[in-house]
DOFI-81765 format. One line per 10 residues: number of its first residue (from 1); their letters; for each residue x, y, z of N, C-alpha, C, CB. Coordinates in Angstrom, 3 decimals, decimal comma. Atoms other than C-alpha are relative to their C-alpha. Glycine has a CB too. Example, Ala and Ser with C-alpha at 12.3 -4.5 7.8 and 13.67 -1.06 7.14 Angstrom:
<nodes>
1) as) 0,890:-1,190:0,000:12,300:-4,500:7,800:0,900:1,200:0,000:-0,992:0,027:1,246  -0,820:-1,190:-0,060:13,670:-1,060:7,140:-0,770:1,090:0,730:0,414:0,462:-1,415
</nodes>
This chain:
<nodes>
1) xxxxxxxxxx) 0,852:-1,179:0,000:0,000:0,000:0,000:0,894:1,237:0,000:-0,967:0,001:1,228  -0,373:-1,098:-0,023:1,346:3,462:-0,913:-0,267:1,086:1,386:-0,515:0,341:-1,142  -0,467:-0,864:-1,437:1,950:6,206:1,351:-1,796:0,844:-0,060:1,973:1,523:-0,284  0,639:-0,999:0,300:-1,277:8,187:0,094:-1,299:-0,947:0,254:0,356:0,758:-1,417  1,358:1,641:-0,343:-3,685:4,571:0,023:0,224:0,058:1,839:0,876:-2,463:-0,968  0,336:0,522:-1,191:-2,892:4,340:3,679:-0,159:1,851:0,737:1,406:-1,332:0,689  0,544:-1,239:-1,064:-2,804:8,209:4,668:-2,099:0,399:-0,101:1,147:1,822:-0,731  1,500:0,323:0,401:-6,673:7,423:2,991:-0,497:-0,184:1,148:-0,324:-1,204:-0,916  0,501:0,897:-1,362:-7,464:4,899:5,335:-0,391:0,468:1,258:0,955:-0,820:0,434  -0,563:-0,643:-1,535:-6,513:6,365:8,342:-0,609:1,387:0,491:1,705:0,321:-0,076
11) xxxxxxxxxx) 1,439:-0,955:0,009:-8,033:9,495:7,863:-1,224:0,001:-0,401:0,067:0,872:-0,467  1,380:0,199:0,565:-11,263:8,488:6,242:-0,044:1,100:-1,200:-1,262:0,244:1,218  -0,187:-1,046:1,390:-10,326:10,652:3,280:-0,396:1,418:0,367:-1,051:-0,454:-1,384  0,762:-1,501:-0,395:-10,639:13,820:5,522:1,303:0,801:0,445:-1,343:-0,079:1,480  -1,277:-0,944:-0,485:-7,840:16,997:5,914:0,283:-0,663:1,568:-0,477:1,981:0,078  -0,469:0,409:-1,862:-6,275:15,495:9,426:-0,219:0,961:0,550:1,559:-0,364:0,549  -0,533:-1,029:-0,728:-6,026:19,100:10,552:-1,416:0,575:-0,148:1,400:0,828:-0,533  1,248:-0,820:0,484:-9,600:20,566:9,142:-1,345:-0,570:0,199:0,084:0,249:-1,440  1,136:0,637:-0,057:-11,669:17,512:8,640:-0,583:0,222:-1,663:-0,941:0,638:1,296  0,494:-0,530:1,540:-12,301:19,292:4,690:0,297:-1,211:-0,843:0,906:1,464:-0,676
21) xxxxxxxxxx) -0,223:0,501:0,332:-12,358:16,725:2,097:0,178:0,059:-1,397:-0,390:-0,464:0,508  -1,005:-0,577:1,387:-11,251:18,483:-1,212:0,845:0,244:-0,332:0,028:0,683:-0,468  -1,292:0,271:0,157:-8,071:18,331:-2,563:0,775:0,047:0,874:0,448:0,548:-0,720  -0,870:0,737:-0,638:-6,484:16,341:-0,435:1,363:-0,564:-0,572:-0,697:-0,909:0,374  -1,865:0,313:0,743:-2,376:15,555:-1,270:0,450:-0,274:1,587:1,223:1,889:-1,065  -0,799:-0,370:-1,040:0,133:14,655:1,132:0,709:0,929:0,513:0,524:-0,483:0,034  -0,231:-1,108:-0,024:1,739:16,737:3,050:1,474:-0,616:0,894:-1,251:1,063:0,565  -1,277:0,384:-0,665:5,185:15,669:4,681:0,827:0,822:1,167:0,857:-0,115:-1,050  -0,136:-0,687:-0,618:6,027:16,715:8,191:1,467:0,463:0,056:-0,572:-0,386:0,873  -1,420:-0,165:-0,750:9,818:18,101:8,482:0,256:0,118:1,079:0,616:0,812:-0,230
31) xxxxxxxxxx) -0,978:0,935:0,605:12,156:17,250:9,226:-0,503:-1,348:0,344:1,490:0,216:0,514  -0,020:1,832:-0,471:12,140:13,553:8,775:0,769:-0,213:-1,188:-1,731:-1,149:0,091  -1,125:0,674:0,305:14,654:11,538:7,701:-0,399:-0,743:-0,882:0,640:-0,631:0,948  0,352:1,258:0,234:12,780:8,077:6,776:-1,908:1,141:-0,359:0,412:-1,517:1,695  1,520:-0,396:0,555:9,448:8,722:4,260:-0,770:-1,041:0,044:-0,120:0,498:-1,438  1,051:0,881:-0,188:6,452:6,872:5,476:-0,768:0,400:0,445:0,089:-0,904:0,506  1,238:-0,142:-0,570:3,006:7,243:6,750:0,018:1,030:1,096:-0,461:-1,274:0,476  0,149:-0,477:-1,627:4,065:7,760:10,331:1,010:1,780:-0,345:1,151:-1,619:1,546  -0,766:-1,350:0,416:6,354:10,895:8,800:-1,363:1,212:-0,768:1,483:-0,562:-1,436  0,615:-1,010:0,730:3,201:12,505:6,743:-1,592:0,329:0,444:0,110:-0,440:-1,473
41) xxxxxxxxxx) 1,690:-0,493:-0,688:-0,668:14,014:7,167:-0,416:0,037:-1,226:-0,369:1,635:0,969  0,744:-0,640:0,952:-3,185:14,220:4,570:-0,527:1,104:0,082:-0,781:-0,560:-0,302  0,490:-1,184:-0,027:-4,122:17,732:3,963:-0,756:0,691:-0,786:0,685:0,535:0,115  0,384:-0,945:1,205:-6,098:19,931:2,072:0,753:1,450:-0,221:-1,521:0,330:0,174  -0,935:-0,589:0,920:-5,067:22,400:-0,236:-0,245:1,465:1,152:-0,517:0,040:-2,026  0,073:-1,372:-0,634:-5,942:25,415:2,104:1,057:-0,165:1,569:-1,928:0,412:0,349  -1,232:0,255:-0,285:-3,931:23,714:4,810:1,420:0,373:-0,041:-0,012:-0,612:-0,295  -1,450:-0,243:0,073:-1,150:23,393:3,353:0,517:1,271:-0,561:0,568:-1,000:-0,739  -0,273:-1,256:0,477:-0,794:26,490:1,793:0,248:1,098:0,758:-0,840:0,310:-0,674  -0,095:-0,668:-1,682:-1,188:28,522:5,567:1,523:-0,712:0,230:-1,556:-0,714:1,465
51) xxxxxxxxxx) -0,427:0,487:-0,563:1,103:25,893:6,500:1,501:0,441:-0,643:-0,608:-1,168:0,131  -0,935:-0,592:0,907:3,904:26,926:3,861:-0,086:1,587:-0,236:-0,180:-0,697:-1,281  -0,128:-1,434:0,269:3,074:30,278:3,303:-0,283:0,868:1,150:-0,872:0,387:-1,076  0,424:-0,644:-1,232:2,991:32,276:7,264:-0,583:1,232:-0,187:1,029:0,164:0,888  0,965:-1,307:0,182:1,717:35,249:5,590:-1,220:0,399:-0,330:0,319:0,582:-0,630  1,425:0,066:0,113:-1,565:33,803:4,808:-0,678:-0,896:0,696:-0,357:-0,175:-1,159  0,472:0,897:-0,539:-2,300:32,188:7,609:-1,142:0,891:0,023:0,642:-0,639:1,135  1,517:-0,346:-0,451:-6,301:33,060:8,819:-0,186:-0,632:1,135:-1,157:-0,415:-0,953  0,232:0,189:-1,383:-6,399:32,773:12,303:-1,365:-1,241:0,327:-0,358:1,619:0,591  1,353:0,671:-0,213:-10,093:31,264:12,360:0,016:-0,879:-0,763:-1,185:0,694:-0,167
61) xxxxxxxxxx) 0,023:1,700:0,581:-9,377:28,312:10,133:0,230:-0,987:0,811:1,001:-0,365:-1,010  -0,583:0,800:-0,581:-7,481:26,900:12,677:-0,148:0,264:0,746:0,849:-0,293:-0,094  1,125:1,259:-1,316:-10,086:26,329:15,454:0,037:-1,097:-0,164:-1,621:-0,043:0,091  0,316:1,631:0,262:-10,526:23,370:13,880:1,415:-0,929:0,985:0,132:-0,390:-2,198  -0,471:0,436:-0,641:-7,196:22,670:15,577:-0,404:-0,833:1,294:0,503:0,709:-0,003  0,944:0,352:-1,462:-9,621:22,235:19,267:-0,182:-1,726:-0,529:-2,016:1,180:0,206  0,176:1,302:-0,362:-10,458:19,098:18,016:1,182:-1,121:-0,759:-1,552:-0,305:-0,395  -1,379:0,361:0,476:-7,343:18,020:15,329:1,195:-0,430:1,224:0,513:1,343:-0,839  -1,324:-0,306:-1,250:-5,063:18,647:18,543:0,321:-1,313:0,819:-0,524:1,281:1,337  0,670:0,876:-0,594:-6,462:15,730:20,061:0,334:-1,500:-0,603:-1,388:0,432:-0,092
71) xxxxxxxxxx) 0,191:1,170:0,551:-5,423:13,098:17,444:1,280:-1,030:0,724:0,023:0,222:-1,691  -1,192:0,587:-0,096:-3,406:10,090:18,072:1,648:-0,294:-0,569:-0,425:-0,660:0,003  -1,172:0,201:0,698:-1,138:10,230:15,392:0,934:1,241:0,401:-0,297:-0,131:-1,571  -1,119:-1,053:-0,509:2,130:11,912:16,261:0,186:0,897:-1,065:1,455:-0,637:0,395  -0,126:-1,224:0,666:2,355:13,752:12,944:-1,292:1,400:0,117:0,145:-0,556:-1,466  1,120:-1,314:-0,126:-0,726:15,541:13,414:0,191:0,691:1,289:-1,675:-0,481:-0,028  0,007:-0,514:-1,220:-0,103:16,272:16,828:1,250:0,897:-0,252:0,033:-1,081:1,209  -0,873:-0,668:0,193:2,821:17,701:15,574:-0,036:1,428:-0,621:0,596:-0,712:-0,514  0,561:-1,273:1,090:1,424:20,313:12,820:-0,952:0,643:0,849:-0,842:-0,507:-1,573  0,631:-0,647:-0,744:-0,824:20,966:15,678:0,366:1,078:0,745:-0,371:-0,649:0,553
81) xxxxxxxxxx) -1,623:-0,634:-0,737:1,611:22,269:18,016:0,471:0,760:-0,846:1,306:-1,053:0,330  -1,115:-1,184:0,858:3,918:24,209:14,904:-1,513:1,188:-0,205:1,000:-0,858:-2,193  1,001:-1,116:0,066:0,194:25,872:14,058:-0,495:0,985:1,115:-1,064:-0,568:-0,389  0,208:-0,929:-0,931:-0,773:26,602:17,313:0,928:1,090:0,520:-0,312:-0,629:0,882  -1,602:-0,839:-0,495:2,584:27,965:18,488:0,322:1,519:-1,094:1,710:-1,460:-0,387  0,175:-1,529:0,317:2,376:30,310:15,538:-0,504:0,713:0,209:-0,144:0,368:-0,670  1,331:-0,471:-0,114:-0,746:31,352:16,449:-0,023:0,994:1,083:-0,975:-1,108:0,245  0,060:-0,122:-1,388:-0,441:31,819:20,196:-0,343:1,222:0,428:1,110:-0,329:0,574  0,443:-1,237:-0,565:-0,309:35,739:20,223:-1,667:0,145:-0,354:0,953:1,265:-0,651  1,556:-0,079:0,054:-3,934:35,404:19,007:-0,947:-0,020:1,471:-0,439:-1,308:-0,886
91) xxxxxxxxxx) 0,667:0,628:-1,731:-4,781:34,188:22,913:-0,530:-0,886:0,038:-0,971:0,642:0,812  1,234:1,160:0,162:-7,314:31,467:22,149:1,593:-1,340:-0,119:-1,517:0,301:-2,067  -1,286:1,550:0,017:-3,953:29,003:20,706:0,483:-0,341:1,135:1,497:0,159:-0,805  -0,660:-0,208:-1,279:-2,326:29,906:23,776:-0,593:-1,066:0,740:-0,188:1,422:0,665  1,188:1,139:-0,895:-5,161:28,080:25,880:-0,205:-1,713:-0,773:-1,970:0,921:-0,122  0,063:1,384:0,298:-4,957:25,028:23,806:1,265:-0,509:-0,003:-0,633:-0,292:-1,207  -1,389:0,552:-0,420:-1,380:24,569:24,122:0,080:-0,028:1,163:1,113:0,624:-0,394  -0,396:0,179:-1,450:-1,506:24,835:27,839:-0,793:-1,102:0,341:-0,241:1,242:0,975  0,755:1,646:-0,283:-4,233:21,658:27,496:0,696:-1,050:-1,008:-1,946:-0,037:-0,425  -0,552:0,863:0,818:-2,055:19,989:24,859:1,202:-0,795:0,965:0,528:0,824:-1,335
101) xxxxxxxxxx) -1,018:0,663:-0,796:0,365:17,179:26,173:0,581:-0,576:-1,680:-0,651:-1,331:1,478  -0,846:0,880:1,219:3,085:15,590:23,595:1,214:-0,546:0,591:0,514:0,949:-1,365  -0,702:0,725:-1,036:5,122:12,603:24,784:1,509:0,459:-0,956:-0,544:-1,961:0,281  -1,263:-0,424:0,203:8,908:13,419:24,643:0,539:0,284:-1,459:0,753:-0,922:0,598  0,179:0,069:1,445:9,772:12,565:21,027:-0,411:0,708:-1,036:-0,519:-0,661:-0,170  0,979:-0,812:1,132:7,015:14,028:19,330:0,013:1,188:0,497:-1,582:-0,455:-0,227  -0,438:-1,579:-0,336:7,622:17,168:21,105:1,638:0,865:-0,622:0,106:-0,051:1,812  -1,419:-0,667:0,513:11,667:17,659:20,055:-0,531:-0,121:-1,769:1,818:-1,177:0,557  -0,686:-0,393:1,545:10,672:16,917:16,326:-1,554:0,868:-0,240:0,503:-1,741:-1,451  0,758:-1,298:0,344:7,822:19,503:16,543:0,873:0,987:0,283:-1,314:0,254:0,748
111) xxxxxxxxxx) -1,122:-1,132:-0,166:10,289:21,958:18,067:1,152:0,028:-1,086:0,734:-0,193:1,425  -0,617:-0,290:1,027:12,593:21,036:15,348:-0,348:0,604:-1,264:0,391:-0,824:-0,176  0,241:-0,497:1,386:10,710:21,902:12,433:-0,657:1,329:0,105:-0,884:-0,981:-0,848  -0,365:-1,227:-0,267:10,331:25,112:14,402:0,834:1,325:-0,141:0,064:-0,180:0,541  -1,193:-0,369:-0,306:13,745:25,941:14,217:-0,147:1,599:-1,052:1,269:-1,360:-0,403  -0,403:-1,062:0,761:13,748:28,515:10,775:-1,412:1,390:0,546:0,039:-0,646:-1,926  1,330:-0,935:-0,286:10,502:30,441:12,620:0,522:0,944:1,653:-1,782:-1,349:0,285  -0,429:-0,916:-0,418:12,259:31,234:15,376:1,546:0,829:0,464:-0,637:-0,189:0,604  -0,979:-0,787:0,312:15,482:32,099:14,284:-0,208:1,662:-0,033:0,381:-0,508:-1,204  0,318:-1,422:0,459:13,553:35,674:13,271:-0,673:0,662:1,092:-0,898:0,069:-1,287
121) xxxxxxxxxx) 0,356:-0,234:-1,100:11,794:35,606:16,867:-0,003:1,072:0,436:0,427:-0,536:0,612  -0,364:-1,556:-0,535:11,413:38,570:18,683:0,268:-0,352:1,655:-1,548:1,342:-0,274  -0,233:0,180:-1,321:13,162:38,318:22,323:-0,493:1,175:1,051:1,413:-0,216:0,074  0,320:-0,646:-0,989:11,413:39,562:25,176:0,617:0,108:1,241:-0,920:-0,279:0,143  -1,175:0,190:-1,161:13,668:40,873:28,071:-0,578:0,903:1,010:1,702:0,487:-0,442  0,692:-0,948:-1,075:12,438:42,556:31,594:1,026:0,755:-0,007:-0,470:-0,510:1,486  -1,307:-1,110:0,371:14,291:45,620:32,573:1,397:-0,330:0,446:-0,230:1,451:0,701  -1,544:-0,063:-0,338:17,549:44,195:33,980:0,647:-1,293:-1,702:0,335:-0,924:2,300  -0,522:1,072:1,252:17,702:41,938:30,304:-0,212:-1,476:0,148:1,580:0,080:-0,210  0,375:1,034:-0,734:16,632:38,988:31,779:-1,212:-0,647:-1,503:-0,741:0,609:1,817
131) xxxxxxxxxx) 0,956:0,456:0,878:14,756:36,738:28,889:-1,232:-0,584:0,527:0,561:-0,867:-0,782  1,569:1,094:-0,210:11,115:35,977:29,313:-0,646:-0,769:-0,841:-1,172:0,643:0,283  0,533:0,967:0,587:8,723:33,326:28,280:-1,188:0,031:0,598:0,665:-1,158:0,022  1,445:0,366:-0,495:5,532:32,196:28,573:-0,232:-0,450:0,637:-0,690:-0,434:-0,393  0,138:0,349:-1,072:4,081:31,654:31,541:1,147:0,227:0,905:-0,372:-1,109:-0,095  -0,611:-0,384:-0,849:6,562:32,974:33,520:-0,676:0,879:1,109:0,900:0,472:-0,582  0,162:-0,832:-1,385:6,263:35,243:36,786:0,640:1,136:-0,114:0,536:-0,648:1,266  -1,504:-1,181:-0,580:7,744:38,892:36,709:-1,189:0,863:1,396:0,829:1,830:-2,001  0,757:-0,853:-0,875:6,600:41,671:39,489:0,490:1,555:-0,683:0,439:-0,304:1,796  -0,014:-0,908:0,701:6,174:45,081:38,488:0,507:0,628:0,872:-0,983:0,391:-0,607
141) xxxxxxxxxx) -1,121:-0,728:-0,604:9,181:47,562:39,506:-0,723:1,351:-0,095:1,542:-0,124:-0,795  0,668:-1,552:0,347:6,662:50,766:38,938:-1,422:0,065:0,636:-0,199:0,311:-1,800  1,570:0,159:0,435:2,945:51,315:39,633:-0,620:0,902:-1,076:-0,884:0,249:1,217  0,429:0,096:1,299:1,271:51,299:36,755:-1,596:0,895:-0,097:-0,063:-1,722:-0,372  1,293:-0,246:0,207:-2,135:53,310:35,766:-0,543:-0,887:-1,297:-0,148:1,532:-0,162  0,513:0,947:0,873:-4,389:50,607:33,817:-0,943:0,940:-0,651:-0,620:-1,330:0,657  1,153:-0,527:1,072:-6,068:52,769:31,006:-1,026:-0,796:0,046:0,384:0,058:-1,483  1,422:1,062:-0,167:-9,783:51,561:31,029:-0,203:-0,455:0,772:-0,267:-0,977:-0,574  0,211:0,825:-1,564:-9,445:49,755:33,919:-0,399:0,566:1,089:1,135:-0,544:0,560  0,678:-0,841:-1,052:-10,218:52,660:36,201:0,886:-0,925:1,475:-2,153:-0,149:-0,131
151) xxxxxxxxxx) -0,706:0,170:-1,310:-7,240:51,312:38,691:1,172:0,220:-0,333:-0,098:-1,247:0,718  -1,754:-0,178:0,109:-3,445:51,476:39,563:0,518:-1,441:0,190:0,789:1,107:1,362  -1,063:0,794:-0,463:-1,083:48,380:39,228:0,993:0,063:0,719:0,418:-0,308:-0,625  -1,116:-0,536:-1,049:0,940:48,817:42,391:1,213:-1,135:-0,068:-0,694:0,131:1,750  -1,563:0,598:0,044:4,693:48,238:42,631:0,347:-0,979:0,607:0,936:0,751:0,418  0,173:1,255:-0,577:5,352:44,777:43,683:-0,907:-0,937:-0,215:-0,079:0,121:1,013  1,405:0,676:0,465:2,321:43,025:42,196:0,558:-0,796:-0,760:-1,182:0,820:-0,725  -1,004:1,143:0,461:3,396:39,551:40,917:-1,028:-0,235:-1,147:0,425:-1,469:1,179  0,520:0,068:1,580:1,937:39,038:37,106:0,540:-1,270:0,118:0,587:1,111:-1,369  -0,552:1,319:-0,039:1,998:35,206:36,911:-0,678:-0,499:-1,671:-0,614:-1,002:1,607
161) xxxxxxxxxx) 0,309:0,618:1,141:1,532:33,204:33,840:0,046:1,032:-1,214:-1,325:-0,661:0,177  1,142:-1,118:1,173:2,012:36,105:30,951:0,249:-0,215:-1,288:0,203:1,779:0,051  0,025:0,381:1,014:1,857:35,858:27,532:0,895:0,718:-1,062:-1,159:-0,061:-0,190  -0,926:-1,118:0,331:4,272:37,523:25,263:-0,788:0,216:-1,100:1,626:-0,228:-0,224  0,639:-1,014:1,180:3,040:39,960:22,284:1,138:-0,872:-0,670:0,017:2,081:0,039  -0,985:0,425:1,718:4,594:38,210:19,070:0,637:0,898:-0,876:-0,902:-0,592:-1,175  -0,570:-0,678:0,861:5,238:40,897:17,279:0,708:1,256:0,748:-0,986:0,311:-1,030  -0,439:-0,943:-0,845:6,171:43,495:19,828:0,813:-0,293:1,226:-1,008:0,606:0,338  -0,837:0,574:-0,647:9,397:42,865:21,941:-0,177:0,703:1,825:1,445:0,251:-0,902  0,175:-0,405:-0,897:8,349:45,439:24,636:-0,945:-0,488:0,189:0,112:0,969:0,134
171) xxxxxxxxxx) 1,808:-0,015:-0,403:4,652:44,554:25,414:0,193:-1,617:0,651:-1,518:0,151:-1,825  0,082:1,708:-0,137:3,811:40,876:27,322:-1,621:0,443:0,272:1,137:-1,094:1,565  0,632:-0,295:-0,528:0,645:40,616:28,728:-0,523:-0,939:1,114:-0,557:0,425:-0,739  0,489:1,069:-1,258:-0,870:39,236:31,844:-0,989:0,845:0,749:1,343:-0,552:1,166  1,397:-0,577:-0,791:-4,091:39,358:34,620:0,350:0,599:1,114:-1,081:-1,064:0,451  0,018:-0,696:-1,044:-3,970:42,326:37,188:-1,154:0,026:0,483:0,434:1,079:-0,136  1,489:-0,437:-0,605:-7,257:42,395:39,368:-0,830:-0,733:-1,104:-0,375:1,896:0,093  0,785:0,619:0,984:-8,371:39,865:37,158:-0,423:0,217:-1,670:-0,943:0,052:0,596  0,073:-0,879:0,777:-8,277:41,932:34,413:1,125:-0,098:-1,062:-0,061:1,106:0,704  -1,022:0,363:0,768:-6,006:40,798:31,399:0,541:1,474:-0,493:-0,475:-1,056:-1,162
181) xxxxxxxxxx) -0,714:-1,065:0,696:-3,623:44,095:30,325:0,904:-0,451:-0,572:0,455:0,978:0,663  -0,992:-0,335:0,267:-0,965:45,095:28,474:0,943:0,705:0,345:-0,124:0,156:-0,563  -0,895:-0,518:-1,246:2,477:45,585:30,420:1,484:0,523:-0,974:0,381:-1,574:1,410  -1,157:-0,858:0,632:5,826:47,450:28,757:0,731:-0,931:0,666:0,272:1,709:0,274  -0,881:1,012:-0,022:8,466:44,719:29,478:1,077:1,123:1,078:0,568:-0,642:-1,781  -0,949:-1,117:-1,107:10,517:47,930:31,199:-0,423:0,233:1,418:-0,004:1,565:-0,542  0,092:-0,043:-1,051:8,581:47,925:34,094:-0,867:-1,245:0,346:-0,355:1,211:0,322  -0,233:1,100:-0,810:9,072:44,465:34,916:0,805:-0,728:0,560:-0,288:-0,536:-0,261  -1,099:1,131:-0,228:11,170:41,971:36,389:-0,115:-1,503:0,527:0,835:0,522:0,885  0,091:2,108:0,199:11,578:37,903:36,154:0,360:-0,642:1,487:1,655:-0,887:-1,393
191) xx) -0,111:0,588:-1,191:10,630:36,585:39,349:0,648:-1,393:-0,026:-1,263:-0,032:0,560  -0,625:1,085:-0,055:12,627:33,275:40,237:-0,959:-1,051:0,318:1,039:0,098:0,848
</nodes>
């Protein structure tokens, strides 16, 4: 059986990632070494085309991820993960990667075929240069007036779990008073 007869099968002749069942092709996860089944996804053509081209992704196609995310096969779980992860400053991906689990393995060769996306990354640093990440902890070295919010973020206030702005190296964001803002990376710092 060919690689394309059994990615059939297996999916029931449906995009792995969408569920759409019009032009469907393989789609081959990189890197991989060894070409077989367990290396590829059937996709449709709108798929793969997001998936290759980052400048046309459409955010709202890939809900469908919520239930894709979920599959057993390690390549899909994989394209799940590289989509969501692009996604993440959207907020919604974010929340499905913090319910996503991927056993050891299938996690380094999703992070690998990461690699040329975030070479171009934008690094987020609190004010003593200190690199942050997601879900981290900083406390705020200032108090802050929350536009809209009709309060003050006082100095010492521990911002747990925050999310970083993708495209903006100053900005993260996280919940004060319950209240999700946007925080200037300068008046913070990376709690231990």
């Amino acid at each position: 059986m060919g690689i394309e007869q059994a990615l059939q099968a297996r999916s029931e002749s449906k995009c792995e990632l969408c569920a759409a069942t019009e032009k469907l092709a393989v789609y081959e996860v990189p890197p991989s070494a060894d070409i077989g089944a367990e290396q590829c996804i059937l996709a449709c053509e709108m798929c793969r085309d997001q998936i290759e081209n980052p400048e046309k992704v459409n955010a709202n196609h890939w809900r469908c991820l919520n239930d894709s995310m979920w599959s057993q096969v390690p390549a899909v779980q994989v394209m799940a993960w590289r989509m969501l992860t692009r996604l993440r400053h959207e907020g919604w991906p974010q929340d499905l990667l913090d319910m996503m689990y991927l056993e050891g393995d299938v996690k380094v060769w999703a992070e690998s075929g990461m690699a040329s996306d975030t070479e171009n990354a934008v690094v987020h640093q609190d004010s003593n240069g200190a690199v942050l990440e997601i879900g981290d902890t900083v406390t705020l070295i200032k108090d802050l007036n929350v536009k809209g919010g009709g309060f003050t973020a006082k100095r010492g206030t521990a911002v747990r779990n925050i999310r970083l702005v993708a495209d903006n190296a100053e900005h993260i964001e996280g919940r004060v008073s319950s209240q999700l803002i946007v925080i200037l990376t300068q008046f913070v710092k990376k709690s231990n």
